[in-house]
C-alpha positions, 0 to 999 in steps of 0.5 A: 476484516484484518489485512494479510500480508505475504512476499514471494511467489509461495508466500507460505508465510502470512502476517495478519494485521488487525486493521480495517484501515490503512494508509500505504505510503512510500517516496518516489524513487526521483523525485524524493516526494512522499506519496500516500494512499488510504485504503480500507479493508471491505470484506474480500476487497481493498479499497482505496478512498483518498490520495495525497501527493507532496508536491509534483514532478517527473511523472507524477502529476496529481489528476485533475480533479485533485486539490493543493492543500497544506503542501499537498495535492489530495484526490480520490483515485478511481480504482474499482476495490481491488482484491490483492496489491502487489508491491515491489520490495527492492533495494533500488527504490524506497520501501513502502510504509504501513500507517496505522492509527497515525504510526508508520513503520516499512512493510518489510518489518511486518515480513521477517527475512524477507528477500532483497528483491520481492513482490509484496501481496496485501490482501484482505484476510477473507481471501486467505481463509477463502483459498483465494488465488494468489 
């Protein structure tokens, strides 16, 4: 099942990106860290499956169980599978990254025009065909 993504509170327009997986990352607004989550596409749910986290810092201490590895603290977040993420878009924070097959380009390349400041929405696609509240 594709990922959809949209912005804004209509989020008329909708991009579909043909993955099952994904990885979401992005830089910590102080720490100028990079963060990074894998998550799969099951059904109607998104999934995250592994974490990793460049280092350590003003409010982003890895969780216990997480192991340093190549630079790295890598853990398995506990979230239920989820049935949207929503993301701020601002020009006061990083934007979030899209990773698919090893390449990395920001969400709001997948969202023409988008707005300065906005809420991004990742769903799986099943819930766009199902009218999903959004």
């Amino acid at each position: 099942m594709p990922l959809c993504l949209s912005a804004g509170a209509a989020a008329t327009a909708v991009t579909v990106v043909a993955v099952n997986a994904f990885t979401l990352a992005w830089m910590h607004s102080i720490e100028k860290t990079r963060w990074e989550e894998d998550w799969r596409v099951e059904g109607t749910l998104l999934r995250v499956v592994a974490a990793r986290i460049q280092g350590s810092g003003a409010g982003m201490e890895p969780p216990a169980d997480a192991l340093l590895r190549d630079g790295s603290w890598h853990y398995r977040p506990s979230l239920p599978p989820l049935p949207q993420l929503l993301l701020s878009h601002s020009p006061y924070a990083g934007s979030y990254e899209l990773c698919v097959d090893g390449g990395c380009q920001p969400l709001a390349d997948y969202l023409p025009g988008l707005a300065r400041q906005a809420t991004l929405r990742l769903t799986a696609c099943a819930n766009e065909a199902a009218g999903a509240p959004r």
